[in-house]
N, C-alpha and C positions, 0 to 999 in steps of 0.2 A: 475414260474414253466416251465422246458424246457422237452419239451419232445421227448425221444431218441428211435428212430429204431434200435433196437439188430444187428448191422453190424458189421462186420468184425473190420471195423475204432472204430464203437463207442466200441469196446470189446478192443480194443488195446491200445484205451485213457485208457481206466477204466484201466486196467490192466497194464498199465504204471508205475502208482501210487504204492508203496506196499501196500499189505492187503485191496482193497478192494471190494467191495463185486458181486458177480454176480449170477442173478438169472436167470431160466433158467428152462424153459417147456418142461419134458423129453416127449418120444412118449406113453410112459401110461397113459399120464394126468398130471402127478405128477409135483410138481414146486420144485427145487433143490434150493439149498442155496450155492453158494463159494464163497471161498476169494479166489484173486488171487495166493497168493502161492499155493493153494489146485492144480490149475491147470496147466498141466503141457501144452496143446494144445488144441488148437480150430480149425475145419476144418468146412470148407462148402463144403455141396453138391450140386448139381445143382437143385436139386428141393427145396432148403430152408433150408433142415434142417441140426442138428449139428455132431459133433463126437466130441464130450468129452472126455478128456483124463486126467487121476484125477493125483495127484501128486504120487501117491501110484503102480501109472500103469491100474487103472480100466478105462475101455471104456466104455462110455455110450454114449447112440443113445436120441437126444433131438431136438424138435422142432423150430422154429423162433418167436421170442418172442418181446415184448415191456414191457418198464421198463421206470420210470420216476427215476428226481434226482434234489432234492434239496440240496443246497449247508446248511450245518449250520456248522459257523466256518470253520475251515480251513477243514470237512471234508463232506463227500456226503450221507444226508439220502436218500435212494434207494427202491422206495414201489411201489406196487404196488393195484390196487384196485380192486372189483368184489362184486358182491349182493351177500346176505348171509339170513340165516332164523337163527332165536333163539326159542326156543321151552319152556313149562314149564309145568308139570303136575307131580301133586303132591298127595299123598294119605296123610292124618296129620292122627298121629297114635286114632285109633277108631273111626275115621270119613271120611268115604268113601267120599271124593271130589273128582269129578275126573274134572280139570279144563283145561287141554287141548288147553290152550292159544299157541299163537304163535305170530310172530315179527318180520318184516324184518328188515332187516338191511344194512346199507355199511360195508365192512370189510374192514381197508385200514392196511394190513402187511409191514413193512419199517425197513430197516436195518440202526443202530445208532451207534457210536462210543462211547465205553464205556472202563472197564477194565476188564482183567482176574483174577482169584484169586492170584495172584502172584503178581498183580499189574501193569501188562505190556497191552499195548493198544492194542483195539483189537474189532474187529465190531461184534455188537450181534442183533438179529431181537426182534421183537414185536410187538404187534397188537394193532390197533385202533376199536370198535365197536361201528359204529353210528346208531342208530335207524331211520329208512326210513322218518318217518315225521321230524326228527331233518335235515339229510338230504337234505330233500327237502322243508327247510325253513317251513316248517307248525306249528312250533311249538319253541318256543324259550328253547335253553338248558338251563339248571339248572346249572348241572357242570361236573365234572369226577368221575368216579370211577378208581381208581387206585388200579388196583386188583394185587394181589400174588396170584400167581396158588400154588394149594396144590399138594400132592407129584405126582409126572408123574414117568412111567419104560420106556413106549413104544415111541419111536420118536414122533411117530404120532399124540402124546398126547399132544403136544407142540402147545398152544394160538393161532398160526400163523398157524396151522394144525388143529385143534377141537376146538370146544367150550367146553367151561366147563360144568358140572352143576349148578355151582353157576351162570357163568356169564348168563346161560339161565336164572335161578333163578332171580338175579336182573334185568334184564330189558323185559323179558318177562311175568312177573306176572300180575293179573288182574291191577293192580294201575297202569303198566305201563308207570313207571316215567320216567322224560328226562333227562337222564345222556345219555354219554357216556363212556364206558369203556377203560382204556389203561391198557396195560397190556405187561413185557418184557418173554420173552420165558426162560431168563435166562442163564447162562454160562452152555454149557453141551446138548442144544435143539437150535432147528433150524437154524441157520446159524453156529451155535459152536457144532453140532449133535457130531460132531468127537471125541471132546474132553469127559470123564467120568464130569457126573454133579455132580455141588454143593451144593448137597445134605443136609440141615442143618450145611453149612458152615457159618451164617453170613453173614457178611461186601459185598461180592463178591453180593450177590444176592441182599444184598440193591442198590449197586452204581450200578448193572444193572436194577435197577424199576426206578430208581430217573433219570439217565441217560435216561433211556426213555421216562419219564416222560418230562424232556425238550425235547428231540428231537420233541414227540407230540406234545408238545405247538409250539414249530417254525414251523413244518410239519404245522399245523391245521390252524396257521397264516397266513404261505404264502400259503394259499389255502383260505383264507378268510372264514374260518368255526368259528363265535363264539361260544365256548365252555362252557360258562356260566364264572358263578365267583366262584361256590362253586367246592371243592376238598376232597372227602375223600379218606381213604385208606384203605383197607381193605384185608384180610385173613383167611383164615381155617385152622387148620390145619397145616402141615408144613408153607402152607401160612401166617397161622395165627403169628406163629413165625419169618416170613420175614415181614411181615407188622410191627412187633414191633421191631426188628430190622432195618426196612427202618425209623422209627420215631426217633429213636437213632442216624440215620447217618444223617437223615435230622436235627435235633437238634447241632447237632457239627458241620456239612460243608456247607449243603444246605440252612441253615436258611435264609439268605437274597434272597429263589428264590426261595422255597416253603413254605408253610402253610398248613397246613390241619385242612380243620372244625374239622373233627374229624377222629380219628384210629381206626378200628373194629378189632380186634382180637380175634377169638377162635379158643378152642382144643387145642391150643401152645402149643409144648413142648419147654418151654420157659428155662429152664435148662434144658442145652443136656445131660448132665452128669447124672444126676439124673434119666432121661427116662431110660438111659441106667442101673444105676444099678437096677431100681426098671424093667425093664425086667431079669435082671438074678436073682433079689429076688423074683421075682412072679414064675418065671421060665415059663413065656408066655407072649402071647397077642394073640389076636384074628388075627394082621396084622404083623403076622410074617415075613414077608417081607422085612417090615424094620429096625429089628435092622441088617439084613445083608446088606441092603442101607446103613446107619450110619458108617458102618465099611467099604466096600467098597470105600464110598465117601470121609471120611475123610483121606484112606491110597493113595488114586489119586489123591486130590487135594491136599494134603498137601506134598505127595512125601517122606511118611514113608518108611525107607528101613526094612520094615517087611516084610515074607512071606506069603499068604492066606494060607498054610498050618501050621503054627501056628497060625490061628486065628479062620480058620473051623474045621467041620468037615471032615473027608475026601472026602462026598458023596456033600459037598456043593464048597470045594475049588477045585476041579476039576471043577467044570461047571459057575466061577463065570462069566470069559467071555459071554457063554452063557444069563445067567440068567441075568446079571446086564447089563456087559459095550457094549452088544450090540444092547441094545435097543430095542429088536424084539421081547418083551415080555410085555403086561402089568402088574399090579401090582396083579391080583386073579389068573391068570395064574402062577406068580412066587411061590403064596404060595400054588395054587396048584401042583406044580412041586415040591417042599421041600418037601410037605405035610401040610396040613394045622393043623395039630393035633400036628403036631410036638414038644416038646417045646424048649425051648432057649440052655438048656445043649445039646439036639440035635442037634443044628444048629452051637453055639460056641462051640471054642474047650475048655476043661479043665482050661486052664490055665485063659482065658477071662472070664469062669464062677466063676473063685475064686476070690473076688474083691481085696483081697489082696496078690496075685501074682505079682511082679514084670510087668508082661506084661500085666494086667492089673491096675496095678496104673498108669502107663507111659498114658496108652490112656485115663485115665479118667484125668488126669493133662491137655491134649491135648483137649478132647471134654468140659474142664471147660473153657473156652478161649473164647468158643464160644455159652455161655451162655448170654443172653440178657443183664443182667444186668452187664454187663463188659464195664468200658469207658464209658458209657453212663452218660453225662450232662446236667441233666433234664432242659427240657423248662417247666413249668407247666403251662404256659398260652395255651399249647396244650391240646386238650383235648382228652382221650383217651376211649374206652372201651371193658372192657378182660372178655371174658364167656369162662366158663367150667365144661362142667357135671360131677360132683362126682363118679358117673359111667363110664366114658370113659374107651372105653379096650383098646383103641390104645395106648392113650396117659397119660398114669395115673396122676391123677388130681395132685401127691406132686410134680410132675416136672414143674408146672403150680404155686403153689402158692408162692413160693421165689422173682419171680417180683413182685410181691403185695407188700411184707415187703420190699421192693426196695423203688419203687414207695411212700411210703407211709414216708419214710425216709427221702425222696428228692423232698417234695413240693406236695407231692398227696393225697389229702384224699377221700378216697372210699366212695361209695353211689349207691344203687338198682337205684337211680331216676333220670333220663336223666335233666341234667341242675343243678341239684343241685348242685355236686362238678366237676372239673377236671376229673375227674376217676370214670365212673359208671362202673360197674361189677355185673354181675349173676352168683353165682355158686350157688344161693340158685333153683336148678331145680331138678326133679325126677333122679334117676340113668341111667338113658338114656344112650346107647352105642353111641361110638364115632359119628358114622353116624347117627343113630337117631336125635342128640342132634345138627344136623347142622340146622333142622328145624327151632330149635328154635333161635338159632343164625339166621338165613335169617330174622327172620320177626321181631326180634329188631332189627336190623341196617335196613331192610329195614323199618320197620316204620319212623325209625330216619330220613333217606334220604329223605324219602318221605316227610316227614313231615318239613322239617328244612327250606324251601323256607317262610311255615309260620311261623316258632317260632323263626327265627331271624332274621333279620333287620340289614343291619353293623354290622354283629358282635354281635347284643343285642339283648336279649332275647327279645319276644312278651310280652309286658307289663300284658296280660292277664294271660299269663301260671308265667311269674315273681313272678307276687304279688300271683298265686298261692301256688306256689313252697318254696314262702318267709314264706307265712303260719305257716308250718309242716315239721317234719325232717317225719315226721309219712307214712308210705305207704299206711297205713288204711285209715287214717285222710283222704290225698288226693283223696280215692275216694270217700270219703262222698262230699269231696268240685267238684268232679268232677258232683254225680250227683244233685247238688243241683244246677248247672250248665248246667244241661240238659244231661248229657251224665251216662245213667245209669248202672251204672259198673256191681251192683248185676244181673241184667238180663241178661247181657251177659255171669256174669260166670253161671252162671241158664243154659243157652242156651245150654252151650259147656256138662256143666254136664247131662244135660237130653239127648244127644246127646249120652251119655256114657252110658245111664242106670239108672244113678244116681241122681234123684230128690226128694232133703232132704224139707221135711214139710217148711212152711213159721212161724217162731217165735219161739226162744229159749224158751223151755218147764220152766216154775215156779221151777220146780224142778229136774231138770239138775243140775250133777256134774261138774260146769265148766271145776274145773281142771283136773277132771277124763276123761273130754272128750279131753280137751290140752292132755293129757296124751296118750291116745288112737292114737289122731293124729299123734302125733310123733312117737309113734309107728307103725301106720298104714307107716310111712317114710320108713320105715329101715335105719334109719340115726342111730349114736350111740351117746353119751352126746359130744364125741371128735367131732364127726363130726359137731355139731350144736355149739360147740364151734370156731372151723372153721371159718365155712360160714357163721357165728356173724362176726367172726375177717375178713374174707376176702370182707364184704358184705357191713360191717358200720352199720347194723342193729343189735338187739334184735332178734335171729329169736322163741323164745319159745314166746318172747310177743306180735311177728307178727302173730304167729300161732292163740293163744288168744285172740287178737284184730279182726284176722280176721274170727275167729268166730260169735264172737258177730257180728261184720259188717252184716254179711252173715245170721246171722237169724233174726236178728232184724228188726223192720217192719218201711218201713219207712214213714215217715210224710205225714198223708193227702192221707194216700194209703186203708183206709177200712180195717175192720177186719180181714178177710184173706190173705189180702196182695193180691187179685186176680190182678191186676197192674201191678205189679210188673213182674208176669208171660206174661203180654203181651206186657212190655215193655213200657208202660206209666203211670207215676204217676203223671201226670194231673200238675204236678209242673213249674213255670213259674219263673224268675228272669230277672230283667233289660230286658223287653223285649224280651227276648228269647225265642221262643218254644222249646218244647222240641225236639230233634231231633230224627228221627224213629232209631229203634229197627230192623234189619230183622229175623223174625223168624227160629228158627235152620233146624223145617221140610224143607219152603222153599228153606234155603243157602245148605241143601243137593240137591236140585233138579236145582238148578243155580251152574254158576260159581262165589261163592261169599265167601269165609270162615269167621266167625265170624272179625277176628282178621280185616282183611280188613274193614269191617263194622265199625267197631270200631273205625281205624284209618280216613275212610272217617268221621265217627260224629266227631273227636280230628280237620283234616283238618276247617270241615266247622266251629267251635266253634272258632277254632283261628284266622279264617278270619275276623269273625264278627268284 
C-alpha cells in the first residue's frame, strides 16, 4: 500500500492516465468523486487549498486532501478510510421493543474499475463496512455480506454517502454477527453521480457488485484484513432484484472467482414488465415514484429516442430533471411532489396506460429483456432464497412469482425449510406492505447468517440439523423433533401470541370442529382458495394441511407436561435427550423490558443446540 499526498505531481500522475478517479475534500466537508475527464484544472493556493474547475465549467473551492492507491491489475483502486457508527432500532409490529443498539465501525470507500451500461470501461465507487472489533483483530470474521442497495433518488443516498437501513440492520442487531459488508454504489451514484442511474437495468448493476466484490477482496488482501471464508448476497427490494440478477451473471462469467453460501432476495420485482403492467392495471401503488424511475431509467440508459412528453403527464414531464436526474430529491419527497394520492393514469400519459398502444407494447418488449429469468444458466449447486409478501403495495407479488416457475424448470425445487432444497422461499406470510414485510425478511436471512458458521462445516450440513431435516418434508413434524430436542417451539409462539393479546387455552377441546376451525383459520387469512393455491405451488408445501397440522401441533399437550400443560407456559417441560438440557425459554414480559426479541432468543437456543 503506497500512500500518496494530494500534490500538485501526485494530481498530474493520476490524471495522466485517462479516466481516473479523484477524490477530493471540498471546504463544506463534503468528499467529491472525479474522473479525470470531469476535470478540466487544478489550482493551488497558497494556503493549501484547491480551485476545482469541473469539465462542465463549474468552480469549486476544496480543501487538501490524502488518498491511498492500490494498484489491482492494470488499474488503481483509490479509497479512502474513517470511523463510522451503525445504528439499529426496531419496533416489530405489536411489540413495542425498543432496542436501540449500535456499532462502530471502519468504512473504507474505494473507487474500482468496472463497466457502464453500454459496456464501455469506466471507474465506479463502493464501500466496505468493517465492524470495530473485526477491525481491530478482536474477533475473527465470519465472511461478507455482499449487499444491493435498494432503490436510492437522492445522491446522498449513495453506500459510500449513508448507510442504509438494512446495512444498520445486519450488523448492528443484538446477535451482532462478524460479517463484513461490501457494497457498490452502482452506475448513476457516487463517483458516476453525473451520469442518470440504472435503475432496474439488469446486467450493468450486477457487473458493478461483482466488480466490486473483487476489488474488495484484493483491496482487503493487500491490507492483510482476513475476511472469513463465508459469502453471501443479499437484497430488498429493487436490491432484491440485483442480488438475483448478480446470481445469474455470477453463474455464467464469474463462477470460477465467486461462490455464494447463499442469495437472499426479497420484494423483487423480478419481472420488470409485469410490475409495470400490474401498476397501470391497479392503476396505483403506494410508491408511486417509481413507475416514473422505471421510465425515466430505462429511456437514459438505454438511449430511447422518445420524448417525456409522450410518456407523462404534462405536470410530471416538465419537472423530470428536477424530480429524477438531479438527484436533489429523495424518494417520499418525489411522491410527495406528484402527489402521493396520485394514480398511474395520472402520472403516465394515455397512451402508456393503454397496454396495447403501440407505445406501450414497444416498452414492454424493452423492460421484458430485463426480466431476471432472461439468459440465465442455472447453477443449482447455488443456493438461493426469495420472500415475498402477498401483500406488498410496492411491488406486486405476480411480478415476483414467474422466477419461481423459472427456477423450478431449471434444477430448483422449492421448500419453507432452510437446507432442505436448493431454493427456500416464504411467501406463505401475512399481507404485510412492502416495508412492513422487510422485518420479516431481516430476521430470516439474518438467522441464516448468523447461524450458518454452526450448521455447515465445508460446505455440509451440521450432522445434527441433517439427520433432522432428513426426517420430514413436514414443517410441523420438525418442530415436534425440535422440541423433543430441547428447543420448545410452542412456547415461543405462546410468547409472541400473549405479547399480542392472544392467549388460546392449553388442549384441543374433545369437541371441536377441526375443520371448521381449519376453516375459520383461513378465513381469519384473507387469503382466497387462488391464493393458498399459490403459496402451495410457490412454497413446496400443503398450506391448508400446514394450517391443520399446525393446529393440532399448537393445542396439543405435550408429553410429560401435566394436565394443564402449565410447562409449557413457562417454557420448560422438564424434557431431556442424549444429555441435553433443556435450554431456557426468555419470558415475553421480560424481552419487552430488555433488548432481546423472541426471535433472537430462539436463534441463540438453534446456535447453542447445534454447537453441542
Amino acid at each position: 500500500m503506497k500512500k500518496i499526498l494530494l500534490t500538485l505531481l501526485a494530481l498530474v500522475a493520476v490524471m495522466a492516465v485517462s479516466a481516473k478517479i479523484v477524490k477530493i475534500k471540498m471546504a463544506d466537508g463534503t468528499m467529491k468523486v472525479f474522473t479525470s475527464s470531469e476535470l478540466s484544472s487544478i489550482d493551488f493556493n497558497d494556503d493549501g487549498t484547491l480551485i476545482v474547475t469541473t469539465y462542465d465549467g463549474e468552480v469549486l473551492k476544496g480543501i487538501k486532501a490524502k488518498f491511498d492507491e492500490l494498484e489491482i491489475g492494470s488499474e488503481p483502486v483509490i479509497y479512502e478510510q474513517f470511523p463510522d457508527k451503525l445504528s439499529f432500532d426496531i419496533d416489530a409490529d405489536g411489540i413495542p421493543v425498543n432496542l436501540q443498539q449500535e456499532r462502530s465501525i471502519m468504512k473504507l470507500n474505494y473507487v474500482y474499475p468496472s463497466v457502464d451500461p453500454t459496456g464501455a470501461s469506466i471507474s465506479l465507487s463502493g464501500t466496505i463496512l468493517i465492524p470495530k472489533n473485526l477491525w481491530e483483530g478482536e474477533a475473527k470474521c465470519e465472511g461478507i455480506l455482499l449487499f444491493n442497495h435498494y432503490t436510492k433518488f437522492h445522491k446522498d443516498e449513495a453506500p459510500t454517502r449513508e448507510n442504509g437501513e438494512l446495512e444498520n440492520m445486519f450488523l448492528a442487531n443484538p446477535l451482532k454477527p462478524n460479517y463484513i459488508i461490501v457494497e457498490s454504489d452502482f452506475f448513476g451514484f457516487g463517483a458516476t453521480e453525473r451520469f442518470p442511474q440504472a435503475f432496474a437495468q439488469g446486467t450493468p448493476n450486477a457487473y458493478a457488485t461483482l466488480d466490486g466484490l473483487l476489488a474488495a477482496r484484493q483491496l482487503l488482501d493487500k491490507m492483510g484484513f482476513d475476511y472469513g471464508p463465508l459469502l453471501f448476497n443479499v437484497g430488498y427490494s429493487s436490491g432484491g432484484y440485483d442480488a438475483l440478477i448478480v446470481q445469474k451473471v455470477r453463474d455464467k462469467e464469474y463462477a470460477d472467482q465467486v461462490s455464494f453460501d447463499k442469495t437472499f432476495a426479497g420484494g423483487s420485482p423480478s419481472d420488470i414488465c409485469e410490475a409495470y403492467r400490474q401498476y397501470v392495471i391497479l392503476d396505483e401503488t403506494a410508491y408511486n415514484a417509481v413507475p416514473l424511475l422505471i421510465m425515466v431509467c430505462t429511456k437514459e440508459t438505454q438511449m430511447l429516442n422518445i420524448d417525456y412528453k409522450d410518456v407523462f403527464q404534462p405536470y410530471i414531464c416538465d419537472r423530470i430533471d428536477e424530480l429524477i436526474l438531479s438527484k436533489q430529491y429523495s424518494s417520499w419527497p418525489v411522491c410527495d411532489s406528484i402527489g402521493r394520492e396520485k394514480k398511474i393514469h395520472e402520472i403516465l400519459s394515455d397512451a402508456y396506460c393503454d397496454l396495447e398502444s403501440e407505445q406501450s407494447l414497444a416498452m414492454q418488449e424493452i423492460l421484458k429483456t430485463f426480466n431476471v429469468e432472461n439468459n440465465w444458466e442455472t447453477d443449482p449447486s447455488q443456493r438461493l432464497y426469495i420472500f415475498h409478501s402477498r401483500g406488498d403495495d410496492y411491488v406486486p407479488v405476480q411480478c415476483a412469482r414467474p422466477i419461481l416457475s423459472y427456477l423450478r424448470e431449471n434444477g430448483y425445487t422449492p421448500h419453507i425449510i432452510p437446507g432442505k432444497t436448493n431454493l427456500q422461499t416464504n411467501f406463505i406470510v401475512p399481507k404485510l406492505g412492502h416495508l412492513s414485510a422487510t422485518s420479516i425478511f431481516f430476521i430470516q436471512s439474518l438467522a441464516a447468517v448468523a447461524a450458518w458458521p454452526q450448521m455447515y462445516t465445508n460446505d455440509r450440513l451440521n450432522p445434527e440439523y441433517e439427520q433432522l431435516i432428513e426426517q420430514s418434508d413436514d414443517p410441523v413434524e420438525l418442530m415436534r423433533q425440535l422440541d423433543a430436542m430441547g428447543i420448545d417451539c410452542r412456547a415461543i409462539i405462546k410468547q409472541v401470541l400473549a405479547s399480542l393479546g392472544q392467549v388460546p387455552g392449553t388442549g384441543l377441546p374433545a369437541d371441536v370442529d377441526l375443520e371448521q376451525l381449519v376453516a375459520m383459520a383461513i378465513q381469519e387469512t384473507g387469503y382466497t382458495e387462488q391464493d393458498f393455491e399459490e403459496m402451495s405451488e410457490d412454497s413446496g408445501v400443503d398450506i391448508e394441511k400446514l394450517i391443520r397440522d399446525f393446529i393440532i401441533y399448537f393445542y396439543e399437550l405435550p408429553e410429560d407436561n401435566g394436565e394443564n400443560g402449565e410447562n409449557v407456559e413457562n417454557g420448560d417441560n422438564g424434557n431431556e435427550e442424549d444429555g441435553r438440557q433443556n435450554l431456557p425459554i426468555v419470558n415475553m414480559m421480560q424481552a419487552l423490558d430488555n433488548p432481546t426479541l423472541p426471535i433472537f432468543e430462539y436463534q441463540k437456543q438453534l446456535r447453542e443446540w447445534l454447537g453441542k
